[in-house]
C-alpha positions as a Markdown table, in Angstrom:
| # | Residue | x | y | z |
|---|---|---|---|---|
| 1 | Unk | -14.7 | 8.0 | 36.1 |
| 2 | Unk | -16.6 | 10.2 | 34.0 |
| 3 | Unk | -17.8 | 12.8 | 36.2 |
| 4 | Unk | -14.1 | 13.0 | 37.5 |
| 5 | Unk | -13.1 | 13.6 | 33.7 |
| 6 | Unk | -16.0 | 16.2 | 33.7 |
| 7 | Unk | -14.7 | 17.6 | 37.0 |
| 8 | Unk | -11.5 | 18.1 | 35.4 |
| 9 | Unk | -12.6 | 19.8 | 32.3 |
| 10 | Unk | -14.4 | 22.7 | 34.6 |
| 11 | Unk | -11.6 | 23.5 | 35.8 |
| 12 | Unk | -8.8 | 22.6 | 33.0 |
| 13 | Unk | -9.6 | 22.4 | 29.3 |
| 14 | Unk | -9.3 | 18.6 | 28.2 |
| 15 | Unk | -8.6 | 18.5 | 24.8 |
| 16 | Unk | -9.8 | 14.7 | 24.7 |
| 17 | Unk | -10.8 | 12.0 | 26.6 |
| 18 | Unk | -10.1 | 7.8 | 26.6 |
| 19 | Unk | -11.4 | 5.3 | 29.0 |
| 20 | Unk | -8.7 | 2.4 | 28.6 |
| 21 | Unk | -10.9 | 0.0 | 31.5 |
| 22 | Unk | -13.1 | 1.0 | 34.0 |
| 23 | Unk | -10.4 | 1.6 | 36.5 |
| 24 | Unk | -8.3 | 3.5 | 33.8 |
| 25 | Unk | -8.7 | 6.8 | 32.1 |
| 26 | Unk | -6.2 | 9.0 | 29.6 |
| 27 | Unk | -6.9 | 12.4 | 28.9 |
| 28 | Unk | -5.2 | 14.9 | 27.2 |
| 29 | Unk | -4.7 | 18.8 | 27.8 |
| 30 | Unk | -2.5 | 21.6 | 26.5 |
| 31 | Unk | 0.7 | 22.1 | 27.5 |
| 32 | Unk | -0.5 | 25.2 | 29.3 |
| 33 | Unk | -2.4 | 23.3 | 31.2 |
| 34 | Unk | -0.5 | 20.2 | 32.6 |
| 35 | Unk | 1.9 | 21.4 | 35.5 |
| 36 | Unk | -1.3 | 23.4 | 37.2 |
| 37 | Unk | -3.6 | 20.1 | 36.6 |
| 38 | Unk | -0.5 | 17.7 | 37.8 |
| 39 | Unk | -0.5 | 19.9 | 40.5 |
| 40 | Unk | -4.2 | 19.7 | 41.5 |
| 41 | Unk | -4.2 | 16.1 | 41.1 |
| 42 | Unk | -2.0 | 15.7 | 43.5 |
| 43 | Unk | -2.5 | 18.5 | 45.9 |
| 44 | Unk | -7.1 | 17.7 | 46.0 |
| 45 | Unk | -7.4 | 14.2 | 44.7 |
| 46 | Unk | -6.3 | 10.7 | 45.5 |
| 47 | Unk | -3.5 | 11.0 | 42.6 |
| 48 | Unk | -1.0 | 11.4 | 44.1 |
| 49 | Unk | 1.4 | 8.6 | 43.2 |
| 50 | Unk | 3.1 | 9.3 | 39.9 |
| 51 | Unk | 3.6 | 5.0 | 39.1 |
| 52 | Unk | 5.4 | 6.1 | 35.3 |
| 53 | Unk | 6.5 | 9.2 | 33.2 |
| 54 | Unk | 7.4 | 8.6 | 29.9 |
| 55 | Unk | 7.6 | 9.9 | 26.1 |
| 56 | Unk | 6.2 | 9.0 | 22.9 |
| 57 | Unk | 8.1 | 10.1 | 19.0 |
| 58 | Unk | 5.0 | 11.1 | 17.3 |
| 59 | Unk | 7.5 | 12.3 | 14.5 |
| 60 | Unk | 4.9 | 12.4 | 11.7 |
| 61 | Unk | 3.3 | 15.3 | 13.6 |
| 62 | Unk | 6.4 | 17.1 | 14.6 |
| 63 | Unk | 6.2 | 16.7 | 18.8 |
| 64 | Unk | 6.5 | 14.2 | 21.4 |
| 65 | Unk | 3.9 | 13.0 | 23.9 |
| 66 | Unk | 4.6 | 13.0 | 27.4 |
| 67 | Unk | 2.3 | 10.5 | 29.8 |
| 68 | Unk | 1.8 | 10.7 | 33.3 |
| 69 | Unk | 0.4 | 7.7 | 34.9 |
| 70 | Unk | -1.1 | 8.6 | 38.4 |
| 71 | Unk | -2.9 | 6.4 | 40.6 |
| 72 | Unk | -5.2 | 6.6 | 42.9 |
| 73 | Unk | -4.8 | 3.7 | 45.1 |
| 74 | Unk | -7.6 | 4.3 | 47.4 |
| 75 | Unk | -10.6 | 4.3 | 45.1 |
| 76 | Unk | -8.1 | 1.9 | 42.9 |
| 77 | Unk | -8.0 | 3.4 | 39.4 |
| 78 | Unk | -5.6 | 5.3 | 37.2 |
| 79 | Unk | -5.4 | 8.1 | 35.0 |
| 80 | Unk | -3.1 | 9.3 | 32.0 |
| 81 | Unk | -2.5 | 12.8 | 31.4 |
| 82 | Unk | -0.9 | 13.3 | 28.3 |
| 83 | Unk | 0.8 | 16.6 | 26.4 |
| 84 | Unk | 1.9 | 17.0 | 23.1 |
| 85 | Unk | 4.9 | 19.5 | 22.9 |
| 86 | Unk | 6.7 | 20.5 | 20.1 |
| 87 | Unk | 9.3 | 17.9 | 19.0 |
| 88 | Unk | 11.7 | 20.7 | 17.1 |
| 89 | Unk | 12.4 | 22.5 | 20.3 |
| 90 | Unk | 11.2 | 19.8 | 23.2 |
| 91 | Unk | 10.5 | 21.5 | 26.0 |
| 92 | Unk | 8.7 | 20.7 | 29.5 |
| 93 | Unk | 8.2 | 21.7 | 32.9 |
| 94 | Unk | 9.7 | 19.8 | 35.4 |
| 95 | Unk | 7.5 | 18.2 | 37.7 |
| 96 | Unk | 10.5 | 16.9 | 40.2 |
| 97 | Unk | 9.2 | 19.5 | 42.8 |
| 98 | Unk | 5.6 | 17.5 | 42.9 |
| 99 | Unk | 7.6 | 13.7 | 42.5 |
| 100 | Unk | 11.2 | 13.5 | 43.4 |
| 101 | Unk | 11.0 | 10.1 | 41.4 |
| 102 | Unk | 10.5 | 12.4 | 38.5 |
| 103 | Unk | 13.9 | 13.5 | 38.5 |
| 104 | Unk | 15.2 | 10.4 | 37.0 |
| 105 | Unk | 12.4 | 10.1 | 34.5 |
| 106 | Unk | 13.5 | 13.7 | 33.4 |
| 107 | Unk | 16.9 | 12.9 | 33.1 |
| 108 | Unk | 16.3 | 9.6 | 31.0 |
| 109 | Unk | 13.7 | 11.7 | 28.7 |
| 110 | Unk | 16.4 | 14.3 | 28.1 |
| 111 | Unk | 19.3 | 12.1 | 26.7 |
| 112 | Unk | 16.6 | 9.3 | 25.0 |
| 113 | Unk | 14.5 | 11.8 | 23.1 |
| 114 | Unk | 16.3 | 15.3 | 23.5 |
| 115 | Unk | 13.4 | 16.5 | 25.5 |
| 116 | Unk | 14.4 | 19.3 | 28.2 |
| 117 | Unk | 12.9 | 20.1 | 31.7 |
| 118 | Unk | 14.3 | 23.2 | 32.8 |
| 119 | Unk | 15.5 | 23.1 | 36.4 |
| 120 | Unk | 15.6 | 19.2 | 36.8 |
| 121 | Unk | 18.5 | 18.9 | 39.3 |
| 122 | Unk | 20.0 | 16.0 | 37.0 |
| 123 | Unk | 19.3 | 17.8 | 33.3 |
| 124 | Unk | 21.9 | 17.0 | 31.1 |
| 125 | Unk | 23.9 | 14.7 | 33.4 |
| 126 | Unk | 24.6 | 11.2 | 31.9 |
| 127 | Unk | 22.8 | 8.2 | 33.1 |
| 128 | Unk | 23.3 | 5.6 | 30.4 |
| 129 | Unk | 24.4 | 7.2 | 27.3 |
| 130 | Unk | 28.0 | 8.4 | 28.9 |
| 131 | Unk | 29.6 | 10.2 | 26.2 |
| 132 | Unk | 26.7 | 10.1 | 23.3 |
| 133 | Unk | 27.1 | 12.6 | 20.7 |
| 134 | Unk | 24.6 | 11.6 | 18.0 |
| 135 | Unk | 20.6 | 12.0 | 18.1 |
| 136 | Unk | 18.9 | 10.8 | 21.0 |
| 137 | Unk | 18.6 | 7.1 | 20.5 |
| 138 | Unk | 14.8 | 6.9 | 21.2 |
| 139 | Unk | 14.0 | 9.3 | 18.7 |
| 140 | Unk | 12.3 | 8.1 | 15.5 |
| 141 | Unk | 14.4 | 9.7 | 13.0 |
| 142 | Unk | 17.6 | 7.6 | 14.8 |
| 143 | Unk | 18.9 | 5.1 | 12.4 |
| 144 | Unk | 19.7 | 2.5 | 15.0 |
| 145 | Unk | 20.9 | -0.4 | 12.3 |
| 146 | Unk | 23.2 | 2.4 | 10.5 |
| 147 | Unk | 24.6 | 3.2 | 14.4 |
| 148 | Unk | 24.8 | -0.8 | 14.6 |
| 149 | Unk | 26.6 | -1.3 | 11.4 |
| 150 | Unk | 29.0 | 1.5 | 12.1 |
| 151 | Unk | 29.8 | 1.2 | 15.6 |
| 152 | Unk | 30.2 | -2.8 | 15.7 |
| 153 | Unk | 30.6 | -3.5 | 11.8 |
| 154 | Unk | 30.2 | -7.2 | 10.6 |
| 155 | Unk | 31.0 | -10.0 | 13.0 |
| 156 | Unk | 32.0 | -13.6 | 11.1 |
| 157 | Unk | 29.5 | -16.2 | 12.0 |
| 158 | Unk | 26.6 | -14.2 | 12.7 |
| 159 | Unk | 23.6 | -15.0 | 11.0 |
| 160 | Unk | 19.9 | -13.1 | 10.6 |
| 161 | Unk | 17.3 | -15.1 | 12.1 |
| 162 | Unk | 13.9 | -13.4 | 11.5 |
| 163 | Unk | 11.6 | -13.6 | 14.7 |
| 164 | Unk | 8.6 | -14.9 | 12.8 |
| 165 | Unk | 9.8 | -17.6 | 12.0 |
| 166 | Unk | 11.7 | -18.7 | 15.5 |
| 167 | Unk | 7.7 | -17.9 | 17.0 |
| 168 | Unk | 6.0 | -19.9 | 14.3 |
| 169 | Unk | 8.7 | -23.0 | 14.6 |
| 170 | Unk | 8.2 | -22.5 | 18.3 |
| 171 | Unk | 4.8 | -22.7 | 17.9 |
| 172 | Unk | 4.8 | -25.8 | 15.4 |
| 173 | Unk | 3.0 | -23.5 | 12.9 |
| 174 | Unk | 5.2 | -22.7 | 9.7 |
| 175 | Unk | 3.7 | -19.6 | 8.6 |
| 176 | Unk | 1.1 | -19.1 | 11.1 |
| 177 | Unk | 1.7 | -15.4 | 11.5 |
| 178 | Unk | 1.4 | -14.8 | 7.5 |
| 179 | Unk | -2.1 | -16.7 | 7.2 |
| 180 | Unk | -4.5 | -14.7 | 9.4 |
């Protein structure tokens, strides 16, 4: 998987590299970069199923991270290409033209996280959120207890059960999660 990494960075500039397993890579490039290497991939390698496309609120540093998780199924390995793009003004190529599938992952990234991908046949059509006018919900900066508490309000009888403690009774192990 190496040499293919090394292969890759001839011809794109890989900004970093990260072998999850041996049959699974992540790299990252620029922005600049991703549509022509996507398109490489797919067009000269065995990548050529897109399995996932997703997003990642790295709001500490101001932009999202979009993954693309292509596998080879032939030689049977993976590999993530990520891109950071700016998170004030998210913006993306749409890589519907290479995956139809990706259409719908566009679409869901769009009214999630606010991200755009100009000339996805679906952009800005609603798929879940029909009628959602605050911040996109996945974002980090989203306060989704505030939302909770104002859209549904206080409901007599409910009760908060923390989660640790359901696992540790679960578990027979009062506590177990607090001692290690």
């Amino acid at each position: 998987m190496n040499e293919f990494v090394q292969e890759i960075q001839a011809r794109f500039e890989v900004l970093w590299s990260n072998p999850q397993r041996p049959d699974l890579m992540q790299i990252g490039v620029r922005q600049v970069n991703a549509l022509p290497l996507l398109t490489w991939l797919k067009s000269n390698t065995g990548y050529f199923i897109l399995n996932h496309f997703s997003a990642v609120d790295w709001i500490e540093d101001g932009e999202f991270q979009l993954t693309y998780l292509l596998t080879d199924y032939a030689a049977r390995r993976s590999l993530m290409v990520c891109v950071r793009i700016d998170r004030a003004a998210p913006t993306a190529e749409s890589v519907h033209h290479l995956w139809p599938e990706a259409v719908t992952y566009e679409q869901e990234m769009f009214e999630m996280f606010g991200i755009s991908f100009p000339g996805s046949p679906r952009q800005g059509v609603d798929l879940l959120l029909e009628g959602w006018e605050d911040i996109p919900p996945m974002r980090r900066d989203f306060d989704t207890a505030a939302f909770a508490e104002e859209a549904f309000g206080f409901r007599p009888g409910r009760t908060h059960t923390n989660p640790r403690d359901r696992v540790a009774i679960a578990f027979g192990q009062k506590g177990f999660l607090h001692d290690h």
